[in-house]
VEXDREN-2710 file (C-alpha; in Angstrom, 1 decimal):
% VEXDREN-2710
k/r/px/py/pz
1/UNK/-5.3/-9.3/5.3
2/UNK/-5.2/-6.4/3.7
3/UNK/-4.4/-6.1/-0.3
4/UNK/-1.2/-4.2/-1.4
5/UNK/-3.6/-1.5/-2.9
6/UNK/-5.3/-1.4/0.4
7/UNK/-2.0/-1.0/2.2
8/UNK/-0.7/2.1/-0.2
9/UNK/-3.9/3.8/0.1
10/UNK/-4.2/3.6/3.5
11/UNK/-0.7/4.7/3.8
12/UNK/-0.6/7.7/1.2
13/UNK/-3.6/8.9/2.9
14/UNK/-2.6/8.8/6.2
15/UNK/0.5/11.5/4.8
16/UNK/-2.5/13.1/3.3
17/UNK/-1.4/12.6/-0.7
18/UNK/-3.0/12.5/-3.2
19/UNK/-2.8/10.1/-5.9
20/UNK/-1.4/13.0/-8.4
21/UNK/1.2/14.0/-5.7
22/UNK/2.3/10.4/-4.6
23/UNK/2.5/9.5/-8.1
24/UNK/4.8/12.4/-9.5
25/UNK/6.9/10.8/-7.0
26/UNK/7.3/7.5/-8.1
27/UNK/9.5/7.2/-11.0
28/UNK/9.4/4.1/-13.9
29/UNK/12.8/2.4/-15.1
30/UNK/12.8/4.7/-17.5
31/UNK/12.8/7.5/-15.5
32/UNK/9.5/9.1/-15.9
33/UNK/6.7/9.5/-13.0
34/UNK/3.9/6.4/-13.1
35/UNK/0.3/8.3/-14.1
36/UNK/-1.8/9.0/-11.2
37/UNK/-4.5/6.7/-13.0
38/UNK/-2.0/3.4/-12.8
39/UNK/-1.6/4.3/-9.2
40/UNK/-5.6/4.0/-9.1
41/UNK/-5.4/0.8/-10.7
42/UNK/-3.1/-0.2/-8.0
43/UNK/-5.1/1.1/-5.4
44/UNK/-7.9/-0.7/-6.6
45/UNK/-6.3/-3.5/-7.2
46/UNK/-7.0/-3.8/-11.0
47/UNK/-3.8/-4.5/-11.5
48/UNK/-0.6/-7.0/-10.0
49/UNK/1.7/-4.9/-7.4
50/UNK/4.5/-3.3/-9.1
51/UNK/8.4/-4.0/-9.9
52/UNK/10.6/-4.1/-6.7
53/UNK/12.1/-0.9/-8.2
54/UNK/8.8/1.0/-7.6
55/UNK/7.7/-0.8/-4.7
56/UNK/11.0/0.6/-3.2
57/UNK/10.2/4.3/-4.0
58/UNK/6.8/3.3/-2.6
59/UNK/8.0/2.3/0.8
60/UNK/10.5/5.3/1.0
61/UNK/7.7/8.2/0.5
62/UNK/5.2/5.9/2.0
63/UNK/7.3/5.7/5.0
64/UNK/6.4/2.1/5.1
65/UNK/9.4/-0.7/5.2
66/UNK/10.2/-2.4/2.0
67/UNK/10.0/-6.1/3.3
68/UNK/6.1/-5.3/4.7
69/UNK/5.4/-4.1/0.9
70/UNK/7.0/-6.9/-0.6
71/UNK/4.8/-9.0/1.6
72/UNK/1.6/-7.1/0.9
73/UNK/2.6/-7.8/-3.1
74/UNK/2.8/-11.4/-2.3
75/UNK/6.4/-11.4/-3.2
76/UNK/10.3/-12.1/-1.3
77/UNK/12.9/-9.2/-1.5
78/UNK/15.5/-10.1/-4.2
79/UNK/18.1/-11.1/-1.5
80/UNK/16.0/-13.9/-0.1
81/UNK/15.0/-15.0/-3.7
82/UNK/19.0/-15.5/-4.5
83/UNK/19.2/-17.8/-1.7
84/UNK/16.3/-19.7/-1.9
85/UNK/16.9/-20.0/-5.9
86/UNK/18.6/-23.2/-6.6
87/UNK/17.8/-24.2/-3.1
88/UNK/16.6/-27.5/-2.8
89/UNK/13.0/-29.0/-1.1
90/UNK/14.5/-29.0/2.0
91/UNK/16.3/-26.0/2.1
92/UNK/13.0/-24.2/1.4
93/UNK/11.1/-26.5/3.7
94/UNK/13.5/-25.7/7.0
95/UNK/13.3/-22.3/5.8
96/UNK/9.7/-21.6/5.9
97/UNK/9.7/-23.8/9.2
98/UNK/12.2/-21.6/10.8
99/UNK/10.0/-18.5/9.8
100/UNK/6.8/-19.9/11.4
101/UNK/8.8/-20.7/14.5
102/UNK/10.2/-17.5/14.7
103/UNK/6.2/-16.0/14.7
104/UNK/5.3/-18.1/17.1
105/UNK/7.6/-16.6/19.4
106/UNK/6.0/-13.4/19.1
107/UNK/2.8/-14.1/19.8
END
């Protein structure tokens, strides 16, 4: 499988971006861009994926959906979290049962 850098390389490439230009279109919390050198690190993988805030821009300019991102950064999107927060063992249990059901069916 392939890393989350791998998969936003790939994918800014593919649009034929450069790090410089993806990056001055990612913005922080705090509303400035992200350095084209952290979206190196990314890329490379020497550092964790991003906040869901930036994974989100990500996705949009990426042209890549959210809940495959979220997957490649080895993380749930925040709706799925609420609902399995709190949840007990077997809540979480039938849940991830249901979900490889589900991918069975599609193979």
């Amino acid at each position: 499988m392939e890393t989350f850098g791998d998969v936003i390389a790939a994918a800014r490439k593919k649009l034929g971006l450069s790090q410089k230009d993806l990056a001055a279109k990612i913005r922080k919390e705090d509303g400035g861009v992200i350095s084209p050198q952290y979206l190196n690190d990314i890329e490379h993988n020497r550092r964790n994926p991003p906040s869901e805030f930036i994974i989100e821009q990500l996705a949009k300019v990426l042209k890549l959906s959210m809940d495959y991102l979220l997957f490649a950064a080895g993380t749930l999107p925040e709706d799925v979290r609420k609902h399995l927060f709190g949840a007990g063992p077997d809540q979480v249990t039938n849940a991830v049962r249901l979900f490889r059901e589900a991918l069975k069916k599609k193979s």
